[in-house]
TORMARDO-485271 format. One record per residue (C-alpha): x, y, z negated. Coordinates in pm, whole numbers, plus 50000, padded with zeros to 5 digits. Example, Ala and Ser with C-alpha at 12.3 -4.5 7.8 and 13.67 -1.06 7.14 Angstrom:
% residues 2
512304955049220513674989449286
END
This chain:
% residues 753
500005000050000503335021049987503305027850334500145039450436500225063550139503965075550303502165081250633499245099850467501925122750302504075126850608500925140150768500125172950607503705183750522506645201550706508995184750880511865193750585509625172050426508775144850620512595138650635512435134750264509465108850294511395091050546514345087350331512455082350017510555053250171513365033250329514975033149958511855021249828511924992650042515364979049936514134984949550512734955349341509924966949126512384964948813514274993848959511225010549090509995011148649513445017748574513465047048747510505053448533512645054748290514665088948106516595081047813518665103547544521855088347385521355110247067523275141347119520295163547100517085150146996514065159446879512015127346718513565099646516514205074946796517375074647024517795047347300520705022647299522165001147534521825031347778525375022447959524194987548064520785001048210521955023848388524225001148599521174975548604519015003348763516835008048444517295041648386516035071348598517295105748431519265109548075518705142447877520765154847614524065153747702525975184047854529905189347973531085176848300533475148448215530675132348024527895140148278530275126148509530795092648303527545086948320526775097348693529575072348755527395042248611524775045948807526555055149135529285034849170528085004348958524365001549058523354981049326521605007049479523795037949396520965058649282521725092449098520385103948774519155130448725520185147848392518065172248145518685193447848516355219247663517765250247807515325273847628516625308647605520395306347758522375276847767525845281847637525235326147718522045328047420519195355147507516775368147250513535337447201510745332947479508575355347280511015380247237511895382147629508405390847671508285420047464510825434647727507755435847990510355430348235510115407248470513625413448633514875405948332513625377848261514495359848577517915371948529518005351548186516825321248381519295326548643522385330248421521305298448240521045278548507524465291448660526105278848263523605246748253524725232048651528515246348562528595216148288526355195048455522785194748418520615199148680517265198248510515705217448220513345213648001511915250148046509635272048057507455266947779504245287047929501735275747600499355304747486499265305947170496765330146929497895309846576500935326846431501545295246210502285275146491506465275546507506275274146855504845304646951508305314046954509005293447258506415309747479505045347947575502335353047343498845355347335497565366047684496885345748008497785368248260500825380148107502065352848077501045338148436504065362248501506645348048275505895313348398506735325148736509495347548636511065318848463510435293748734512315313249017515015322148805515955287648713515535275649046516335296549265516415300449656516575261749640517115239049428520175222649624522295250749522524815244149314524205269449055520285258149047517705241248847514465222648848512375237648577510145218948393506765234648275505785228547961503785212847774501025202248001498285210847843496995237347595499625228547315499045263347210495515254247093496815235646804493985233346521495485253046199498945261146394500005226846245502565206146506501335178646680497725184546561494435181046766493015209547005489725209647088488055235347294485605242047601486215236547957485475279148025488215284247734490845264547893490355277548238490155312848117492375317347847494975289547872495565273048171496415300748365500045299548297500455268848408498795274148734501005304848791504255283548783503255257148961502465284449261505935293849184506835261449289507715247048969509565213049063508535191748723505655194848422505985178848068502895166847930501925178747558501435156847289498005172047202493955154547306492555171047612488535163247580489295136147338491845117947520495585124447519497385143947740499745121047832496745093547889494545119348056493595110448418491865143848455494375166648346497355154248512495965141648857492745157048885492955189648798497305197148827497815177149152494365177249316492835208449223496365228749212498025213449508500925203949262503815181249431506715176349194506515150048860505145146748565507485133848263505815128047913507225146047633509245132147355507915095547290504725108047390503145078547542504375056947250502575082447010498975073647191498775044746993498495066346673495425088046857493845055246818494405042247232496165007147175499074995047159502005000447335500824980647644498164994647677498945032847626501695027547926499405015448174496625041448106499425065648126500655054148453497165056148595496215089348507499435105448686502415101148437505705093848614508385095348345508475080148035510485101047780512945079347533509925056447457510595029247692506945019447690507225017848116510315000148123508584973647838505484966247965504494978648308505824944648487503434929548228500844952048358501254941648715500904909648715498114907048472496864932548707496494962148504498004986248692499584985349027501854987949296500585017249426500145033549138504075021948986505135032849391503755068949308505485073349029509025059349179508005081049452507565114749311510705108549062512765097949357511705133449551512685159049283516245144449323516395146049684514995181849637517935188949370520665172549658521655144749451521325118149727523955144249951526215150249629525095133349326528235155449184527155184649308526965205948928529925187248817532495209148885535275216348602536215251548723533085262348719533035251448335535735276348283534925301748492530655302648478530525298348126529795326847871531985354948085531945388248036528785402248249526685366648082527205382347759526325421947873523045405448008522375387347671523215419947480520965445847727517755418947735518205414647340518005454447356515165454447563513375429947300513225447247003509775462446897509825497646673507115488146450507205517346205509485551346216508255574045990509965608646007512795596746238514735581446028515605559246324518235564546507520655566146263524015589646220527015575946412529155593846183529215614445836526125582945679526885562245424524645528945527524015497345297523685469345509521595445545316520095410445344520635377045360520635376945734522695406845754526595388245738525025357745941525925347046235524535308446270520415328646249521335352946562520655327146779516945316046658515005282446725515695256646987519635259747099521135231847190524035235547335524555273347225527545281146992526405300446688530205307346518530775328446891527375350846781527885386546656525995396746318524695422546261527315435145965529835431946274527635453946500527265478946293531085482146230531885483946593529145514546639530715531946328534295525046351535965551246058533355577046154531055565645856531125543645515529315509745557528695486345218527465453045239525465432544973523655399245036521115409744808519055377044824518945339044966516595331245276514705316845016514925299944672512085275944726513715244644700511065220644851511315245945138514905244445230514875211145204512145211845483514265235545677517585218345654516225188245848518685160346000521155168945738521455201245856522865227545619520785254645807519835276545480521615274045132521275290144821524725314444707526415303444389525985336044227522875344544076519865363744203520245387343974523625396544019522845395144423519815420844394522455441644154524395444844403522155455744660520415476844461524165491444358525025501644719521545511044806521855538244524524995554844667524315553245042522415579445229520165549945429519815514045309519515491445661518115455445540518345425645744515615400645664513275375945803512815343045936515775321445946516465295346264514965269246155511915287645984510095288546357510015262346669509085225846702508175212346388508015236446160504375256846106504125278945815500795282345624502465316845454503885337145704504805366045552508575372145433509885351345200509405355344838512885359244741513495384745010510405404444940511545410544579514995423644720512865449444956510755457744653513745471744439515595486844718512195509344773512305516944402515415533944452513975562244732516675561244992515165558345337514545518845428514955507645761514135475845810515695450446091513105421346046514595386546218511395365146309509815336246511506655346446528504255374646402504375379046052502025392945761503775426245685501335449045471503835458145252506405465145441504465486145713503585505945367506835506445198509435507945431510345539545665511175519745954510515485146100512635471746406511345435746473514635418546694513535389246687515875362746728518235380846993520885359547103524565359147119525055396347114522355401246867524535423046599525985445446916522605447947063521345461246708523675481946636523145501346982519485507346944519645516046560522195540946624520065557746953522365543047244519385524047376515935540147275514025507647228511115503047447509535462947328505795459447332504025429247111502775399347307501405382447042498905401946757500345407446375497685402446184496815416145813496635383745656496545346345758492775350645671492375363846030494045340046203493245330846489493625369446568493835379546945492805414847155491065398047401488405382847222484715381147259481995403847111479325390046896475595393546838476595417146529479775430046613481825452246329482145491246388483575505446059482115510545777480975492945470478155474945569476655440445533475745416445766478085420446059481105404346177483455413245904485375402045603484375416945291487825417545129490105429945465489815453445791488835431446140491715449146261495445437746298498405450646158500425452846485498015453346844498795430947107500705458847346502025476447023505465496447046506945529446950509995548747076512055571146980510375597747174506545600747217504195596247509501615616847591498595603247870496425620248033492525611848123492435583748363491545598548741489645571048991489825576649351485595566949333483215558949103481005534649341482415505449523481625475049764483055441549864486915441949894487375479149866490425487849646489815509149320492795533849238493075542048830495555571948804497335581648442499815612148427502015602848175504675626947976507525623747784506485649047495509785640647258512915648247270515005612847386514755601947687512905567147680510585536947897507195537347833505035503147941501705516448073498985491048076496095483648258493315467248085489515460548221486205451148051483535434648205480485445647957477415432348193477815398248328476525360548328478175347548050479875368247720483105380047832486465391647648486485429547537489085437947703491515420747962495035427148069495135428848448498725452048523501345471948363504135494848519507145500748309508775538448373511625559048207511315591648160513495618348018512305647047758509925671647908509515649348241505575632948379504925606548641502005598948799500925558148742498435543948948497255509748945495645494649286492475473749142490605446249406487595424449344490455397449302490955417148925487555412048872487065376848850486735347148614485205316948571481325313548498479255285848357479825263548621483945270348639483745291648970485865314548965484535348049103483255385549015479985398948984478985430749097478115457948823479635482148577483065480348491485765499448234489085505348297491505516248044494885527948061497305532747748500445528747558498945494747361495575474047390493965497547120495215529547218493965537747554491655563447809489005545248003486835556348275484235536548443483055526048753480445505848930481245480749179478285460949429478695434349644
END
């Protein structure tokens, strides 16, 4: 049945690839069906892992053909070890093909996935992507396990770190940011890529931001809200998709038939594979699916090709065939699809191709790699607070106390999920400052507190064996003294606090998210002793920060920036880059609001201020958020103007023009990201208040104005109705225009078929 499915497939494609067919199909006829399954088959030898189980005997299946891909192992003279196995000792020569979680920079770190998107800077972005891919093929790899693309509206969930917030449009344009950077013009360059998309689907949706847990939610949700990203990187051309480990409707999503072939290969046209996540198909068994038997050949069915580290394929699928339980056809497929991507990559021409030991000294962490990682970490940061300028700081004639427990580190710079990044070549923050400073100033430093003294905590966090937090042998007390010491004789007191690495990413949700205890009673007495606070707040994810917005004169949320982190702080909290980072993801108040999001739905008794009683509303807290999605201040100030349209009355495909004037009314010159948001307030089903559709991003210096104008089509106007059709209806429409999703002019317009 092979063959007639080869034809079918030759039929409707280009002639590029109906060469690859051809090829693909003669192997496939010199392969027994063990090597077909063992292709199946990707494998990690326990460098980097992420579960408890690591594979063994990997050397001998690789030169039986058992083994398809390996993943977590990086450096050419071992990649090229193991290439070596399978193409000089197989009997059919076949390459691997050879993954690694290249999340945010590969040896070169950038800020995390939710920090790049604060940037609102797409170029950016794919630059990051680019430059790690040029490090990840320069030792080896060829595939990566990257972009995660999950929205997520649940600050407890540890990965929200990993992805670009809260909004489905937005970040539709990461995803395909991300996709082209990583691979590039084509994938058989030697300095590209083949992204994988992950995790397939609606991970985000996690019930009570707790890892691994259920989601549950309607079929308008998911095609509204969260599948949109994904969607947007497979029209990028995405060459791979991980399944998630979540239920989609009930049934798994590495199980589910409907999700990976229906909808993400017939409805989205996508051609590339599908690998499970880590042990993912073994892990159906505990959703209550069977055993292990069982769960493989229902995977296999609905779409799955590749079987991460759980070997279930490689096990059982034989089994499976001949009690006739799954296929040839369907195990054919599979081979099929995993044998394309590395014909796509080049492997069959030069199964060395990324293995190349000058490139591993030359490619690697050089010079411009590292000004990239420091001006996208700039880009990152978010001014939360600045109240009476205190930010930017004096380059010379200040005496700053640097502050914090994160403040001297250098191993927390890099945040969650590096693998093969080097945390002892990161620059901290203490350093950063120094090099801004020089002998022009006095700078004191004082730990002041641990990450945390919660023992059950650290524990928690210092996972594997990992000594990722500790606790200092001197006492708190005698830590705070300190702090509070040089906060007394310094003119500003800069503290560095926050999340630590391991505090955010896989695995670890927080039920508290606000700032540790032990660093919260630091922040308290260094308030108590009235010099100007400026906090530099190190996080994974939004955080609960009522205090602090109250307390402290300044808030600059850096994330997790990278490599250059302490350079990159030191320049924007001493003016040389006016920072210009909007929020993708909503602070709230308290974890009592969560899930918190702008773009949610009005109700039958919505809130609108006031004390009052039976309306949407908590009686103890405000409905609003700390932080809005789109929230970010500058240095300088912005000042709009009303929003002009070119008509108020519309038909069909006419385009709608939305015009702001916007001016630079401080005195630095600084970026401003305008945004384009439109509400829908009349239409078949309840829509979202409020929807991003656009943004520009402009610079302007003191005194100067720019016209923005956004071009708006019918195309802006759509979503998907009660019967998932995705289309407009005519009627009244608002469009706003501002600096943030709350702060905006609106004007409205009506628009007919």
């Amino acid at each position: 049945m092979a063959l007639p499915l080869s034809k079918a497939f030759a039929q409707k494609v280009t002639p590029a690839d109906a060469k690859m067919d051809a090829f693909v199909s003669g192997l496939m006829k010199k392969m027994t069906v063990d090597e077909k399954i063992g292709q199946l088959n990707l494998v990690t030898v326990g460098r980097a892992t992420t579960g408890a189980v690591v594979n063994s005997n990997v050397e001998a299946g690789i030169k039986n053909g058992n083994i398809g891909g390996v993943f977590g192992v990086w450096g050419t003279e071992y990649v090229q070890k193991i290439q070596d196995l399978a193409v000089k000792n197989s009997r059919l020569h076949i390459p691997l093909i050879f993954g690694l979680d290249v999340i945010h920079g590969h040896r070169t770190i950038f800020p995390i996935p939710l920090g790049m998107s604060a940037t609102w800077d797409m170029g950016l972005i794919q630059e990051s992507a680019q430059i790690a891919a040029k490090e990840a093929t320069a030792e080896g790899l060829n595939w990566v396990f990257s972009p995660m693309v999950d929205i997520a509206r649940d600050p407890r969930w540890g990965r929200i770190s990993e992805g670009s917030g809260e909004d489905p449009w937005y970040g539709g344009q990461v995803a395909a940011a991300m996709v082209k950077g990583y691979q590039g013009s084509s994938m058989t360059n030697a300095d590209a890529v083949m992204a994988c998309v992950k995790h397939f689907a609606l991970y985000g949706g996690a019930e009570a931001g707790r890892e691994y847990n259920t989601v549950d939610m309607s079929r308008i949700k998911m095609y509204q809200d969260y599948l949109p990203p994904y969607k947007a990187a497979v029209d990028a051309g995405a060459g791979s998709f991980m399944s998630s480990f979540n239920t989609v409707d009930g049934i798994p999503a590495t199980g589910n038939k409907w999700l990976l072939t229906d909808l993400l290969r017939k409805q989205w046209g996508f051609k590339g594979f599908v690998v499970s996540d880590y042990t993912a198909v073994n892990e159906m068994s505990n959703h209550g699916l069977g055993d292990l038997q069982t769960v493989s050949a229902l995977a296999l069915k609905a779409g799955l090709d590749m079987d991460m580290v759980g070997e279930g394929f490689l096990k059982t699928l034989k089994k499976s065939l001949k009690e006739g339980k799954v296929t040839q056809a369907e195990i054919d497929i599979a081979c099929r699809r995993v044998l394309e991507a590395k014909y796509k990559l080049g492997l069959f021409n030069n199964p060395y191709k990324s293995i190349d030991p000058e490139r591993e000294k030359t490619d690697v962490m050089t010079p411009a790699n590292l000004q990239a990682s420091r001006k996208i970490a700039e880009h990152s940061f978010v001014l939360l607070k600045n109240a009476n300028q205190v930010l930017p700081l004096k380059k010379s004639g200040t005496k700053i106390a640097v502050v914090g427990p994160l403040a001297d580190d250098k191993r927390d710079m890099l945040g969650t999920w590096v693998v093969a990044g080097e945390w002892e070549k990161s620059v901290s923050v203490l350093e950063g400052i120094h090099h801004i400073v020089g002998n022009n100033g006095t700078v004191t430093y004082a730990k002041g507190s641990n990450i945390t003294e919660d023992t059950m905590f650290m524990n928690r966090l210092n996972y594997f064996g990992q000594q990722m937090v500790s606790i200092d042998k001197r006492s708190s007390d005698d830590m705070l003294n300190e702090a509070v010491k040089n906060a007394k004789d310094a003119d500003v007191v800069v503290a560095v606090v926050g999340e630590s690495q391991s505090m955010s990413g896989e695995s670890s949700s927080r039920s508290d998210i606000s700032i540790p205890e032990s660093q919260e009673r630091m922040l308290k007495a260094l308030a108590k002793t009235g010099k100007p606070l400026v906090i530099v707040l190190f996080n994974g994810r939004p955080l609960t920060l009522t205090w602090e917005d109250e307390h402290a004169d300044a808030i600059l949320d850096v994330w997790a920036p990278g490599t250059e982190a302490g350079n990159a702080v030191a320049e924007v909290l001493f003016g040389n880059y006016n920072p210009a980072g909007k929020l993708t993801a909503t602070f709230p108040r308290s974890v009592g609001q969560i899930p918190i999001y702008y773009n949610h739905k009005n109700t039958g008794r919505p809130y609108s201020g006031g004390p009052t009683k039976f309306k949407s509303n908590y009686l103890d807290i405000s409905n609003d958020p700390l932080y809005p999605f789109g929230y970010g201040l500058s240095y300088t100030t912005f000042s709009y103007s009303d929003v002009k349209l070119n008509k108020t009355n519309l038909k069909g495909n006419e385009t709608l023009t939305a015009t702001v004037t916007v001016t630079n009314t401080g005195k630095y010159e600084g970026e401003e990201v305008v945004q384009l948001y439109v509400s829908d307030p009349v239409a078949s089903i309840s829509r979202s208040v409020q929807e991003l559709k656009n943004f520009k991003k402009i610079n302007l210096k003191p005194g100067e104005k720019q016209d923005v104008t956004f071009n708006i089509t019918p195309a802006d106007l759509k979503f998907y109705n009660s019967r998932l059709q995705y289309d407009w209806e005519p009627g009244e429409f608002i469009i706003r225009v501002g600096t943030s999703s709350v702060d905006t002019h609106m004007a409205k317009v009506n628009w007919s078929k």
